[in-house]
Structures are given as structure tokens and as C-alpha cells.
C-alpha positions as CSV (number, residue, x, y, z in Angstrom):
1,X,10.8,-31.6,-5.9
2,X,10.1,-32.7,-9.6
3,X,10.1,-36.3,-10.5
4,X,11.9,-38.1,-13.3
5,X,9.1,-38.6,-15.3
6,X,10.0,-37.2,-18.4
7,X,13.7,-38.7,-18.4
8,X,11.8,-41.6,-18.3
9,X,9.6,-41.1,-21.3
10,X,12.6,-39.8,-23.0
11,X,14.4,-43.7,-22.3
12,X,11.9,-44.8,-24.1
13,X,11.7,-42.8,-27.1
14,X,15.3,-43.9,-27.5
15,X,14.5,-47.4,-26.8
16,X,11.8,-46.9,-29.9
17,X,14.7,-45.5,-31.8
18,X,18.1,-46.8,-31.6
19,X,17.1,-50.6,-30.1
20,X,13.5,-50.5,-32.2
21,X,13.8,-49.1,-35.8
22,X,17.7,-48.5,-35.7
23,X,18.3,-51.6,-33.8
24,X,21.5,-52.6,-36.4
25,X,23.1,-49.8,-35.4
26,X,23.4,-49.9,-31.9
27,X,23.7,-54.0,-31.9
28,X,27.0,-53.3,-34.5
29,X,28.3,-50.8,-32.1
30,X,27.5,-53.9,-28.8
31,X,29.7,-56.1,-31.0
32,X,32.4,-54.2,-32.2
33,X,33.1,-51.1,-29.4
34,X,32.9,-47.7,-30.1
35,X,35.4,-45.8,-33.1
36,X,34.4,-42.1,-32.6
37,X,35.8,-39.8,-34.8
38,X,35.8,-36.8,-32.5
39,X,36.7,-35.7,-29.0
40,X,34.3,-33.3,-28.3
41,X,35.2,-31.6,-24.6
42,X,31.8,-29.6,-23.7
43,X,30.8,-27.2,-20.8
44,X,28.6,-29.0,-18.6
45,X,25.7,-26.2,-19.2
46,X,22.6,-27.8,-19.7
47,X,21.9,-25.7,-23.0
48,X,24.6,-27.1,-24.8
49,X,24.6,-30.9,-25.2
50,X,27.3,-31.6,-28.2
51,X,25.3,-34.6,-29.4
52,X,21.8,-32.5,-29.4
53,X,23.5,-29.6,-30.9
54,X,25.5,-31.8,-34.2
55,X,22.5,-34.0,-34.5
56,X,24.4,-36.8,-33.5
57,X,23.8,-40.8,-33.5
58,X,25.4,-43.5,-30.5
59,X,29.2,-43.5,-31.0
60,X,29.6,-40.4,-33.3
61,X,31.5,-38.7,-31.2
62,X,33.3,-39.3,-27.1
63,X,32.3,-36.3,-25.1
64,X,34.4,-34.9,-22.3
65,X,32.2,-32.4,-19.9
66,X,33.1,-29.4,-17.8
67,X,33.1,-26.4,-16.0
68,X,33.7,-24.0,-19.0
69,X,35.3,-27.0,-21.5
70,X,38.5,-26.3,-19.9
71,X,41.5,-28.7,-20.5
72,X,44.1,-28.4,-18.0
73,X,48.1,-28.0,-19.0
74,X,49.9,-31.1,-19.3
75,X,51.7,-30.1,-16.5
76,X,48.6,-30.2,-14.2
77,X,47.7,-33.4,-15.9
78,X,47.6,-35.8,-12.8
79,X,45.5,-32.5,-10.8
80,X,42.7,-32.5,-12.7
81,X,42.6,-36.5,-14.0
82,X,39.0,-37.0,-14.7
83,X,39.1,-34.7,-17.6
84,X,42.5,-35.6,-18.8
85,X,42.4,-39.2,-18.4
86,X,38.9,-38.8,-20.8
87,X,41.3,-36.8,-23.2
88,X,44.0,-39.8,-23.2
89,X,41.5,-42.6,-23.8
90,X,39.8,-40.5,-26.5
91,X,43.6,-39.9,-28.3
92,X,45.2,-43.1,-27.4
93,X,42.6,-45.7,-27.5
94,X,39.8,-44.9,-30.0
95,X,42.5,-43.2,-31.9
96,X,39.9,-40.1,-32.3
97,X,40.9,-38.4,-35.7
98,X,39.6,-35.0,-34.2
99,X,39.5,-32.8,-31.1
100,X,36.9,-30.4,-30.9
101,X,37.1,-27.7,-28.0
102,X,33.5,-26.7,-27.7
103,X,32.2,-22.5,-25.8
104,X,29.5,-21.4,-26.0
105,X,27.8,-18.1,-25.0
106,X,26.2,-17.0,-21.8
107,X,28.9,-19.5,-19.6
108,X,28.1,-19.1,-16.0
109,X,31.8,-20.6,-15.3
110,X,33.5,-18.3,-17.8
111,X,30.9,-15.2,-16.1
112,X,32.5,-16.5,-12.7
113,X,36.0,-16.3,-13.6
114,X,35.8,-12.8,-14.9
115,X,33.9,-11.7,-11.7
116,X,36.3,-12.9,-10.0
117,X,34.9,-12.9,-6.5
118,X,36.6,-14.5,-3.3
119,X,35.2,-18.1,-2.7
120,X,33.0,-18.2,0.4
121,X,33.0,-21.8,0.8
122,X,34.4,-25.2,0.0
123,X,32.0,-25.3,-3.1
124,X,33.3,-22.3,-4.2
125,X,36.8,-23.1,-3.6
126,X,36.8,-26.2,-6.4
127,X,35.4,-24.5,-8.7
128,X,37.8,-21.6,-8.8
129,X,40.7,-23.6,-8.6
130,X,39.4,-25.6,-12.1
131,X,38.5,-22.1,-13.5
132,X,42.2,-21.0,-12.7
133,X,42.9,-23.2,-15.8
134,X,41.8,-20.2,-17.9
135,X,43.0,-17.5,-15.7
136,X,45.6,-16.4,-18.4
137,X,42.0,-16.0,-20.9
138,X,41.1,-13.1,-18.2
139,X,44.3,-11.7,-18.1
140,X,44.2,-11.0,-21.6
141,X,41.1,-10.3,-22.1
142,X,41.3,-7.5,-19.2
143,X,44.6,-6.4,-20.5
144,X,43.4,-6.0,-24.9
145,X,39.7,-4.6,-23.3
146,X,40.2,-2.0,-21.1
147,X,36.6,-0.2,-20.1
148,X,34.4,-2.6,-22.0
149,X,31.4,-3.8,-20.7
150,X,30.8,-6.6,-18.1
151,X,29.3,-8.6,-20.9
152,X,31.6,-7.7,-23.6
153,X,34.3,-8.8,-21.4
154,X,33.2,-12.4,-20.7
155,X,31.8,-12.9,-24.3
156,X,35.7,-12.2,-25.1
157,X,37.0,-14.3,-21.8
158,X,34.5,-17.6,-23.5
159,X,36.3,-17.5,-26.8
160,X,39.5,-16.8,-25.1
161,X,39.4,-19.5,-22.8
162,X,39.2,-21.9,-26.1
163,X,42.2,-20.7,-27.7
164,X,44.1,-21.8,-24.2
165,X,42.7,-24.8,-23.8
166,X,43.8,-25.4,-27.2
167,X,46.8,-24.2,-26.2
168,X,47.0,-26.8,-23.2
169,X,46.3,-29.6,-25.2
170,X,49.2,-28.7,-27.3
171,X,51.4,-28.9,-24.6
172,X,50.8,-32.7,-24.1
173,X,53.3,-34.5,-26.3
174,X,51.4,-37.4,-27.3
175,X,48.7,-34.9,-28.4
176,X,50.9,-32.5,-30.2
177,X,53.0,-35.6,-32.3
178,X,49.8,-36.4,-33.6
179,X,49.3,-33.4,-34.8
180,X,52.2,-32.8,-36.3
181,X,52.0,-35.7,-38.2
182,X,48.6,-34.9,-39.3
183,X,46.8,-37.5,-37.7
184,X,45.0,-35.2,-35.1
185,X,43.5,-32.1,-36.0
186,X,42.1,-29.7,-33.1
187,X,39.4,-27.7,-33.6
188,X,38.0,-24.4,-31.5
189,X,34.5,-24.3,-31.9
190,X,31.7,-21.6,-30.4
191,X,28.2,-22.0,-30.1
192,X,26.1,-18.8,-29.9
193,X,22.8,-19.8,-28.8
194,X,21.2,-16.6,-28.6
195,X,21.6,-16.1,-32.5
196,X,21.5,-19.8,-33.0
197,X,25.0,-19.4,-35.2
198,X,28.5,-21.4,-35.0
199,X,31.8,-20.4,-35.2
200,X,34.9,-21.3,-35.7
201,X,38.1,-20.0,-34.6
202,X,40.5,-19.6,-37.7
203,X,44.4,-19.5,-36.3
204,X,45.2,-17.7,-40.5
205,X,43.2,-14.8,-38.8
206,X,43.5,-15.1,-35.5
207,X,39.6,-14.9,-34.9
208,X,36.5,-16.5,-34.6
209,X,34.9,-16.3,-38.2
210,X,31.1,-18.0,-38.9
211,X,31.2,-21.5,-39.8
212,X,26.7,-22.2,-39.6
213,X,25.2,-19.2,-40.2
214,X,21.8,-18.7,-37.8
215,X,18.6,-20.4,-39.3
216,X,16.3,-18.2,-41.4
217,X,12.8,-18.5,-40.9
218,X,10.4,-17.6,-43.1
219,X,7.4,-15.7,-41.8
């Protein structure tokens, strides 16, 4: 088993940081609480830590993570609290400006769903019920890609699965007043970390169109 070591170091490379050379910043956000402008809700993957990835500082931006940044319906609200409760502190309390619904490629959740294989145990039972939040992604998907590719398929099902948790969010009324008002804007974001590139989905176009293109390197 490894040891914790290099958490460790990391603590104190942030203590040398934020409570060292930046120490105003964190002792203003001690005294006055947190105002994010974002809700980010992130896949739990390892590879794709929304404040590494936007270069973030302490109290940027409140971070909801899961399973394949899924966000239940409002009607399954009280099922699936931990993540929705998150979502209603973010909107209600900080009064978060923005909501950013954050894929990315290569989602071992989102690869699950479109397998699609019979659970075979308790563990495998939770997390297809919370990946039956984007079973209508597959459905689609399957239906507008007949014949593709295994891969092709689930790149399609992770960009899918944005648009309905976009969708979900919508459904909450508190969440879509806001937006309507235009005090709340949502956002569907996906990280491609193979080509290093962002994207955006853009609802005038119905697509997912480049919003940071990949990082050239010069030889």
C-alpha cells in the first residue's frame, strides 16, 4: 500500500502559498465566507479536478462531484440529496452567478452506462441506479448512431449526458426563475484531455463548438 507522503508535501506547498505569500487572501475569505461565482458540478475522475484544470484560487468557484457530473431531475431531488442539496446551497446561498456542467472525455461512468451490463453486486447496483439519471443520453445516443463504434458511441453518450443534466437542472423552479430573469446562466462545458482542448456546447447550434483551442508547442 502507498503512503500519503506526497499529499503531505502537497499541504505544504499550499501552506507556503495561500497562508505564506498569499496569506491576505485566504485570511479575507476566514473573515468574510466564501462568494463563488460559479457552480461547477465535476465527474469524480481523478484526471479532471475543475480547480486544477481553470487555474483556480480558494473560493473561485463551489464544486459539486460525481459519478459522470450527473444532476438528478427535480423530481428525484430528495433520492439523490447529496448532489442536490450541494446545487441548492450553491444557488440559494452563495447566490452563484453561474452553473457550469463540467464532461470530460474517456468517463468510466459514462463507458458503464453505454455498456450497459447487469450489476453483479451491491456496488454495482448504486452506481447504476445514479447513472440511470442519464439513461435518456443512451437512448438517444443509440437511437441518432446506429452501427457506430463502441467509442464513438460513448464520446456522444459524455456530451449527451450534459445537455440532460442541463436539462434536469432546468426542471428545478428556483433554478429555472433565475434564469429567466437573467440572474443564473448554465453552462455545458467539455474537457477533452487527450487533445488538451475545451468545448462548449452552443444551444444556437445545437453542438459542442471549441471554446480553448489545444496548446501549441513549439518544437
Amino acid at each position: 500500500m502507498r503512503d500519503v507522503t506526497k499529499f503531505l508535501s502537497g499541504f505544504r506547498r499550499f501552506q507556503r502559498s495561500y497562508l505564506g505569500k498569499q496569506r491576505g487572501l485566504y485570511a479575507q475569505l476566514v473573515q468574510q465566507g466564501q462568494h463563488p461565482r460559479a457552480l461547477v458540478i465535476a465527474c469524480c475522475d481523478s484526471r479532471c479536478d475543475p480547480a486544477l484544470l481553470m487555474d483556480c484560487d480558494p473560493g473561485d468557484m463551489f464544486v459539486v462531484r460525481n459519478v459522470a457530473n450527473l444532476v438528478p431531475p427535480h423530481v428525484q431531488a430528495t433520492y439523490f440529496a447529496a448532489t442536490t442539496s450541494a446545487i441548492a446551497f450553491a444557488v440559494h446561498n452563495l447566490e452563484v452567478e453561474h452553473i457550469i456542467v463540467l464532461g470530460h472525455a474517456q468517463c468510466g461512468g459514462i463507458r458503464a452506462l453505454m455498456e450497459h451490463k447487469a450489476p453483479t453486486c451491491n456496488e454495482e447496483e448504486l452506481i447504476t441506479k445514479w447513472l440511470g439519471i442519464a439513461e435518456e443520453a443512451r437512448r438517444r445516443v443509440l437511437n441518432e448512431l446506429k452501427g457506430k463504434s463502441m467509442q464513438t458511441l460513448t464520446h456522444a453518450c459524455e456530451q449527451s449526458a450534459i445537455l440532460v443534466s442541463l436539462e434536469n437542472l432546468m426542471s428545478y423552479p428556483w433554478i429555472s426563475s433565475r434564469v429567466h430573469q437573467g440572474k443564473l446562466g448554465l453552462h455545458g462545458w467539455y474537457f477533452d484531455m487527450q487533445h488538451g482542448e475545451l468545448y462548449e456546447y452552443m444551444p444556437e447550434t445545437g453542438d459542442f463548438q471549441v471554446l480553448v483551442n489545444k496548446l501549441e508547442v513549439e518544437a
